[in-house]
C-alpha positions as CSV (number, residue, x, y, z in Angstrom):
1,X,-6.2,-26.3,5.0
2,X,-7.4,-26.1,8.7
3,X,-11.3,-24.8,8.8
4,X,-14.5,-24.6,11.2
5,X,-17.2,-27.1,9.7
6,X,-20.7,-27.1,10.7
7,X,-21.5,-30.2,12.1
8,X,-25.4,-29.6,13.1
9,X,-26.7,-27.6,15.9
10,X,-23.7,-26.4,18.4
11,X,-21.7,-28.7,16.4
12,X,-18.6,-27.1,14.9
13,X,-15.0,-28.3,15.0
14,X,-11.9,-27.1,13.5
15,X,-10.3,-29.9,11.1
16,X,-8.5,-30.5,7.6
17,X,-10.5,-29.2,4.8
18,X,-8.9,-29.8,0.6
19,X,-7.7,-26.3,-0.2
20,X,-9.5,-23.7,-1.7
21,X,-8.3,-23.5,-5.4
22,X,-9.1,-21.3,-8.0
23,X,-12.0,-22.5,-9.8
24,X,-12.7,-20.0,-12.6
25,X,-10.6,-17.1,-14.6
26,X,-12.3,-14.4,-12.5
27,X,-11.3,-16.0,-9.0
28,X,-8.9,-14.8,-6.7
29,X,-7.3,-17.0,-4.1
30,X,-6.5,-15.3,-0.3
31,X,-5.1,-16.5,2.4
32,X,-7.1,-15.5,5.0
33,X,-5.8,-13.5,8.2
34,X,-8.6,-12.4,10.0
35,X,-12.3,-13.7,10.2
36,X,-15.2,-12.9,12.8
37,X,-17.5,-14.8,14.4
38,X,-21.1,-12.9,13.7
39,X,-24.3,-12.8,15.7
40,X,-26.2,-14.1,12.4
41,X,-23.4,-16.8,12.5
42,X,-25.1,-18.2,15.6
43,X,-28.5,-18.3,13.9
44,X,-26.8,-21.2,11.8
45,X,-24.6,-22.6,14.7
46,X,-27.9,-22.8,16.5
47,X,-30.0,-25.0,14.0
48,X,-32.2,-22.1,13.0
49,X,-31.7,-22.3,9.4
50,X,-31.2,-24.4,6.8
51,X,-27.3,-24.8,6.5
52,X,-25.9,-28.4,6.1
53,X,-23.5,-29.9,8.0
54,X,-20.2,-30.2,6.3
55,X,-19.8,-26.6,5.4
56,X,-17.1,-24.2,6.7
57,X,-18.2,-21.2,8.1
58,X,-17.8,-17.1,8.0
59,X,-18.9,-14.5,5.9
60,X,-16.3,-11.6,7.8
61,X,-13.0,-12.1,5.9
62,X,-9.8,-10.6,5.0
63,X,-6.8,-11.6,4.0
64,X,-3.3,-11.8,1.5
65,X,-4.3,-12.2,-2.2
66,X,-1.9,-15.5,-3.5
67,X,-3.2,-16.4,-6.4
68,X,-5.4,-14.5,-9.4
69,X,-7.3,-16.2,-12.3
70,X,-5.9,-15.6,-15.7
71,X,-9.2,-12.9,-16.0
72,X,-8.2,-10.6,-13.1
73,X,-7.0,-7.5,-13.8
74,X,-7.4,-5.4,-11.2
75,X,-6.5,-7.0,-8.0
76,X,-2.8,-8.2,-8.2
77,X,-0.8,-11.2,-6.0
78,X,0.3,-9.7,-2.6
79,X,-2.4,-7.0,-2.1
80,X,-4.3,-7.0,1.5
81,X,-7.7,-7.2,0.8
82,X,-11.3,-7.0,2.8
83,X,-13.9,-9.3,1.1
84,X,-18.0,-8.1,1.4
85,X,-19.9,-10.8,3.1
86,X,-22.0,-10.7,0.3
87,X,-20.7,-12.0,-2.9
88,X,-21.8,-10.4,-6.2
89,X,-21.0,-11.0,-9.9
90,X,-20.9,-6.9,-11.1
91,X,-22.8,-6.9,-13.9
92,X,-26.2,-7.9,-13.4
93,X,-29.1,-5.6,-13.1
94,X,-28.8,-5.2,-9.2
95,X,-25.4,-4.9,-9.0
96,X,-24.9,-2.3,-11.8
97,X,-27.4,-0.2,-9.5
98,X,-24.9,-1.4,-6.3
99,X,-27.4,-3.5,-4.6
100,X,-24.5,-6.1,-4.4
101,X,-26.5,-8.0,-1.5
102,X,-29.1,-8.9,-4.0
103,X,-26.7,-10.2,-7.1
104,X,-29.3,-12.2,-9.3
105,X,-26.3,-14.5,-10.8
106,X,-24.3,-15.7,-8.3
107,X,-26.9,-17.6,-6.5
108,X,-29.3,-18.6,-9.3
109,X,-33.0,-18.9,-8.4
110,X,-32.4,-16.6,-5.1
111,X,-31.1,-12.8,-4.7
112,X,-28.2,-12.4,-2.9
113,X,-25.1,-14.7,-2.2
114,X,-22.5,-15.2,0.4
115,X,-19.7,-16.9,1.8
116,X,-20.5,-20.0,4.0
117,X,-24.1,-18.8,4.5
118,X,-27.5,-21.0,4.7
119,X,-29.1,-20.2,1.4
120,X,-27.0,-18.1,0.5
121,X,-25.2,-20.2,-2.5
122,X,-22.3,-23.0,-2.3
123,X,-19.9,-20.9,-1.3
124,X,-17.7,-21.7,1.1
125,X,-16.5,-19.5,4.2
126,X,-13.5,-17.6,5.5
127,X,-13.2,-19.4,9.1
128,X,-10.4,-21.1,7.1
129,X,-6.5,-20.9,5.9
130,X,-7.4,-20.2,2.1
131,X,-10.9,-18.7,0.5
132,X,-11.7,-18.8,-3.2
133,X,-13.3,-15.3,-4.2
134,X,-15.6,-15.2,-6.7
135,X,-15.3,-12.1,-9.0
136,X,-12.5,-11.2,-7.7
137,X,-12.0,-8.0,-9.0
138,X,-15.3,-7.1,-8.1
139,X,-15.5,-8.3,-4.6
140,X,-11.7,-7.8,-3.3
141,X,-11.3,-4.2,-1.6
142,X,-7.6,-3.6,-1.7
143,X,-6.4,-2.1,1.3
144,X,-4.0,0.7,1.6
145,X,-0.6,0.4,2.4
146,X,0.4,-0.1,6.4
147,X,-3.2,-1.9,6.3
148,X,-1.9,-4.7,8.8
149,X,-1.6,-2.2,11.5
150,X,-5.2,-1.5,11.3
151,X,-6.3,-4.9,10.5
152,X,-8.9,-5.7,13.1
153,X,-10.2,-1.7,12.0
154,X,-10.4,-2.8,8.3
155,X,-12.3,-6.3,8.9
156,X,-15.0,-4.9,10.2
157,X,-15.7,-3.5,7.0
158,X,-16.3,-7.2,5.5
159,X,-20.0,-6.9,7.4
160,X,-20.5,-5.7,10.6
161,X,-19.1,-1.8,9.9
162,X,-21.1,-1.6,6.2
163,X,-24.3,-3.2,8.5
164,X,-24.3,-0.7,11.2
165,X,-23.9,2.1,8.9
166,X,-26.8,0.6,6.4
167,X,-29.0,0.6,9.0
168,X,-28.6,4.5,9.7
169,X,-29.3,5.0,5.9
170,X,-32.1,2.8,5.8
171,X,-33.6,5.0,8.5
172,X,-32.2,8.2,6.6
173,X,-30.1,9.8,9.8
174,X,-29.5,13.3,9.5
175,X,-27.3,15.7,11.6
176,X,-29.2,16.5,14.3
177,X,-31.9,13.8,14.5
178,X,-32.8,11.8,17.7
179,X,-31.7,8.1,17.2
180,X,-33.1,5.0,18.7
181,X,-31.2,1.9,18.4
182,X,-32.5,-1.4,19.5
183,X,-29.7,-3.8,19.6
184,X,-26.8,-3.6,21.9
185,X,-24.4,-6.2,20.3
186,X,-21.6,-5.5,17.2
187,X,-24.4,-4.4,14.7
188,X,-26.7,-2.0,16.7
189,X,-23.0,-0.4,18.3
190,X,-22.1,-0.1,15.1
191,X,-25.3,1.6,14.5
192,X,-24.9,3.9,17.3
193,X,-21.1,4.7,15.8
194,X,-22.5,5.4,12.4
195,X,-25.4,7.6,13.9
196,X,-22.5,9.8,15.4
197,X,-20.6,9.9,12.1
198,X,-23.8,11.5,10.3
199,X,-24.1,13.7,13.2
200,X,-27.3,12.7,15.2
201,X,-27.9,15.0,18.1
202,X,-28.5,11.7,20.4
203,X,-28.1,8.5,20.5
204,X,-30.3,5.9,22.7
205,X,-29.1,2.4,22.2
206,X,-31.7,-0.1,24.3
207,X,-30.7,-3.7,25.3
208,X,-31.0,-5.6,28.3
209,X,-27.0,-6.7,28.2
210,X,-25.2,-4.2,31.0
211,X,-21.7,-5.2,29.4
212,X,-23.1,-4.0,26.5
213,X,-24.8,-0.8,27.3
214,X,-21.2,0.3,29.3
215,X,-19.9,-0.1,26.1
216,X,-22.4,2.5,23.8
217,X,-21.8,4.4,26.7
218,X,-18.2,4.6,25.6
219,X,-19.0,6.3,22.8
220,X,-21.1,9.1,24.0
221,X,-24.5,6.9,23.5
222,X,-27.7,7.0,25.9
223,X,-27.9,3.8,27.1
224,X,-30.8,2.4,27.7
225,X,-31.3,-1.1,30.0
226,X,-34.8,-2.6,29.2
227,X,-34.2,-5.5,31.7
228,X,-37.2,-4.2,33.9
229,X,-39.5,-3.3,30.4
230,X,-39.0,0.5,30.9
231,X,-37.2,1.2,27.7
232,X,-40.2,2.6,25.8
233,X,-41.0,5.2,28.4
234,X,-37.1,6.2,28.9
235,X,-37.8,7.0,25.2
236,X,-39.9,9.2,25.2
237,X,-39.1,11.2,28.1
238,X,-35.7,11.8,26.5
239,X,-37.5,12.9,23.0
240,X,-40.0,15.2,25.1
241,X,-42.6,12.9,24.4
242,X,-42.1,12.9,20.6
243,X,-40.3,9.5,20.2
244,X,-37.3,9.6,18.2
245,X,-37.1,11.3,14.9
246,X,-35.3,7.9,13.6
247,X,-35.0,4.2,14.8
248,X,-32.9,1.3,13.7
249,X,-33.6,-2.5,14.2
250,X,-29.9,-4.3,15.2
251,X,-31.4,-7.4,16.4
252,X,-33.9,-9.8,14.5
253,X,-36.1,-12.7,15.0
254,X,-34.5,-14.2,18.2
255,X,-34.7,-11.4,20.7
256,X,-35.9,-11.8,23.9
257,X,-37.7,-10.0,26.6
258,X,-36.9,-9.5,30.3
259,X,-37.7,-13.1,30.8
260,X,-35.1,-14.2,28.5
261,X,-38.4,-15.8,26.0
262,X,-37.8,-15.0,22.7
263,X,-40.5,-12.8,21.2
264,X,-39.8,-12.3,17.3
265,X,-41.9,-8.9,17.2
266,X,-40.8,-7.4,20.0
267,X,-37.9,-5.0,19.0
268,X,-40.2,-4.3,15.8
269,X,-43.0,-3.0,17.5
270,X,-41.3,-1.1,20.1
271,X,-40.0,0.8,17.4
272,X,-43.3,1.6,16.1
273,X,-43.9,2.7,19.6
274,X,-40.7,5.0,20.0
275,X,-40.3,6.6,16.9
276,X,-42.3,9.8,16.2
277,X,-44.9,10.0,13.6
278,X,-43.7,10.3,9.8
279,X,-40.2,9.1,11.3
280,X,-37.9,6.4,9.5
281,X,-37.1,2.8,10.8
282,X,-34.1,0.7,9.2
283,X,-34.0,-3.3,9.5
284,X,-31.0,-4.4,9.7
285,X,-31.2,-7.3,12.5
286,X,-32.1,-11.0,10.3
287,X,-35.2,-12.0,9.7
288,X,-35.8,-15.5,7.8
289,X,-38.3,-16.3,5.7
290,X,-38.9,-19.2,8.0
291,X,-37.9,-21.3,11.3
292,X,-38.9,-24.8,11.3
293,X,-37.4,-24.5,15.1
294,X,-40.0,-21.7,16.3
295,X,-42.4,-22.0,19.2
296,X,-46.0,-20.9,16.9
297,X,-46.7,-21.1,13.8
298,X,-46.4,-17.7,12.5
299,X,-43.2,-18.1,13.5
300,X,-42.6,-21.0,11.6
301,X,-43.5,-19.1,8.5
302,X,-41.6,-16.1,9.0
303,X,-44.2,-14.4,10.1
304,X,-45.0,-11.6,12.8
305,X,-47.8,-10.0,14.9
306,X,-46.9,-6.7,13.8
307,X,-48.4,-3.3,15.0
308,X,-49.2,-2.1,11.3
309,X,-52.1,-0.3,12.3
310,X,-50.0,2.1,14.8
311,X,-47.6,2.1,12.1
312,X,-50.2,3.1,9.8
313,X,-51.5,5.8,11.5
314,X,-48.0,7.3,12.3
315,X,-47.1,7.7,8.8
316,X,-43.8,6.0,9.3
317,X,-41.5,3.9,7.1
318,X,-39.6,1.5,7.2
319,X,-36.3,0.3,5.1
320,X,-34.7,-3.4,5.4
321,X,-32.5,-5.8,4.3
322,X,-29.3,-6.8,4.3
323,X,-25.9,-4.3,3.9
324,X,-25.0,-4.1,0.3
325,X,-21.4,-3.7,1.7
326,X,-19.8,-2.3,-1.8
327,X,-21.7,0.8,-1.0
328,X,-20.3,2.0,1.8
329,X,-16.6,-0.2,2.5
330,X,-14.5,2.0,0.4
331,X,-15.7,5.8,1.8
332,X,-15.3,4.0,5.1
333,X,-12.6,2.6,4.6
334,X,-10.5,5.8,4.0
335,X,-12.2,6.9,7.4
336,X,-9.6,4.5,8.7
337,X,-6.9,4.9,6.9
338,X,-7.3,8.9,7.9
339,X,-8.0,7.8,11.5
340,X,-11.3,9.2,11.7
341,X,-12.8,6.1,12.6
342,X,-11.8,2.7,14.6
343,X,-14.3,0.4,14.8
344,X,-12.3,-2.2,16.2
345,X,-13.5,-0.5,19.8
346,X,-16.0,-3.6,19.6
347,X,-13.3,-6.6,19.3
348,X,-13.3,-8.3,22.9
349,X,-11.4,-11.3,21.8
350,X,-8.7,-12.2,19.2
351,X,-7.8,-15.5,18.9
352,X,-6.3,-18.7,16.7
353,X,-8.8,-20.3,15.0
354,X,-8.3,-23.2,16.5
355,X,-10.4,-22.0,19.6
356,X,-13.0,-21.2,17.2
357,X,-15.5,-24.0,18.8
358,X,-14.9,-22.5,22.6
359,X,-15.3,-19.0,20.8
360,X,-19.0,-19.8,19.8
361,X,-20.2,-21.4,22.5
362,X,-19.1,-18.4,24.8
363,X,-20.5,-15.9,22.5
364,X,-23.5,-17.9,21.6
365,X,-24.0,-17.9,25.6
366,X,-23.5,-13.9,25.4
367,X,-21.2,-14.9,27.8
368,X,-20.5,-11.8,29.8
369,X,-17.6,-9.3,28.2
370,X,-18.1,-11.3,24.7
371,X,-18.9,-8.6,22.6
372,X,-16.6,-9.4,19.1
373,X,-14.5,-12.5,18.2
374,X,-11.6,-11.7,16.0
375,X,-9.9,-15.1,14.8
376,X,-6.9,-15.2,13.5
377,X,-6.1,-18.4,11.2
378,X,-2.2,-19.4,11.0
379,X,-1.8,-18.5,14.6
């Protein structure tokens, strides 16, 4: 099968991979249709984590079921299905609560697994012709009928969708509420999308990407360009002077200020700044438990200068981690199937895998107008 491999940093080329098989009774076997290229993706791509060359890449998959192991039940040969980023076994003590991010068996010694993801287990990803599935009936969302006329809508709910929509319940948004987004890229517009859906009054989405901004503009979003570092004080003078009454961090450790530097706190304690005291922040954006690659040494460990005395004295709190997608893809998913929702309003690209290597490089550049890469393996 064809398949990006990581190479090493900025290194990845599209080549002939051996098939993915079925392995075990519980596997199913899909032949994958669509796949994006995600902003944590470039983490990897960039030499930022741990991930070893020779793996195949992307964790945002869906596809055409072809084969089931002789213990699948459920999910039948021929179904359209959307995989979770995160792989999860079912019946462990996380995943029997839903915390499917944080599956204590598939990636022994570690909670949490996913496909073709540093640390994350063996697993191999979806940027690929075929992709084994673990737990199949577990993992696989079957999609509706007439799903392939939606398809770039329905693979968002792999990760990016699920991500946007965790960080709004991390940070508890209810109708009404004053939102603060800091991220203008696929997670934090997803954020701001989500934000809408549970009815927040407003919507500030703060980045220092124009393309970006025009885009949560779109969708009825305040956007707010920090390029010149007014974006705290736009804030407040929007929330009266309150801050907002929730915030939601869509970036992680490699944003950057108006100088382009990166500054791993930065997002983090401009929340603490913007959101009113007693309000809720949700942490979505990755942050890594370290970064050989970083500038300082708290950096290197993982580590932060944090403003937890403001944050303290606020009263606020704070939710994080990663989506556990099983939560949310299926109630979202009949959003659109009913045509409530579309959240393939973020896709500015769709294209054969084979351009995959050009694809990151662009994106990784943020290349102007490159907001979401759809690939499409087989074409």
């Amino acid at each position: 099968m064809r398949a990006l491999v990581y190479n090493g940093p900025r290194q990845v080329v599209v080549k002939n991979m051996p098939d993915a098989k079925i392995e075990r009774a519980t596997d199913v076997l899909v032949r994958i249709t669509s796949t994006n290229i995600c902003g944590s993706d470039l983490h990897m791509y960039e030499g930022r984590t741990s991930m070893q060359p020779g793996r195949i890449l992307g964790h945002e998959n869906l596809g055409e079921v072809i084969e089931i192991g002789g213990a699948v039940d459920r999910v039948k040969v021929g179904d359209r299905v959307c995989l979770p980023f995160n792989i999860g076994c079912g019946f462990c003590e996380n995943c029997e609560k839903g915390l499917s991010g944080f599956c204590l068996t598939c990636n022994p010694g570690n909670a949490g697994a996913a496909y073709g993801f540093a640390d994350m287990g063996p697993y191999a990803g979806g940027q690929a012709e075929l992709l084994r599935v673990p737990y199949g009936d577990y993992n696989c969302l079957v999609l509706p009928r007439g799903a392939e006329e939606k398809e770039n809508d329905y693979v968002m709910l792999a990760d990016i969708f699920p991500t946007g929509y965790h960080a709004t319940e991390l940070a508890q948004v209810q109708p009404g509420d004053n939102v603060v987004i800091y991220g203008a890229g696929p997670v934090g517009l997803m954020a701001a999308y989500s934000s809408m859906i549970r009815g927040a009054a407003l919507v500030m989405v703060v980045d220092t990407h124009k393309d970006r901004l025009a885009l949560a503009e779109k969708i009825g979003a305040v956007a707010i360009d920090d390029t010149e570092g007014g974006g705290i004080e736009r804030v407040m003078e929007l929330t009266g002077g309150k801050g907002a009454d929730k915030g939601c961090e869509c970036v992680g450790y490699q944003c950057c200020n108006m100088h382009r530097e990166e500054v791993p706190n930065l997002t983090m304690n401009n929340l603490v700044a913007t959101v009113k005291a007693t309000g809720r922040i949700g942490v979505v954006g990755v942050f890594v438990p370290e970064d050989p690659n970083a500038d300082n040494k708290l950096e290197k460990r993982g580590q932060m200068a944090f403003d937890f005395g403001q944050f303290w004295f606020k009263g606020q709190k704070i939710g994080t981690g990663q989506a556990n997608v099983k939560a949310y893809n299926r109630f979202l998913s009949r959003l659109i199937e009913k045509d409530k929702v579309k959240p393939s309003w973020i896709v500015s690209h769709e294209l054969p895998l084979e351009q995959a290597p050009e694809a990151y490089q662009k994106f990784d550049e943020r290349r102007k107008g490159w907001t979401k890469v759809v690939l499409k393996p087989g074409k």
